[in-house]
C-alpha positions, 0 to 999 in steps of 0.5 A: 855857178850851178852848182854852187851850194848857198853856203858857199860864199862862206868858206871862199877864203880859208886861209885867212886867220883871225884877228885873234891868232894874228894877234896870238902869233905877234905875242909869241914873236914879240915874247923877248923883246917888246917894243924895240921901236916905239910908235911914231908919236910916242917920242913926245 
């Protein structure tokens, strides 16, 4: 633990993405066909 810089806390998880490619990378699949199942409550 000495030799732990201040910022490191910061960059313990790099490989997490964003909510913004998350949802970019759910676009480009969905791209063809969208909404194949609607959502629990909309069949109202």
């Amino acid at each position: 633990m000495a030799g732990k810089t201040p910022r490191g806390s910061n960059t313990k998880k790099p490989a997490k993405l964003t909510l913004k490619e998350k949802r970019a990378a759910k676009r480009e699949k969905n791209e063809g066909t969208p909404f194949i199942k609607p959502r629990k409550g909309a069949t109202g």
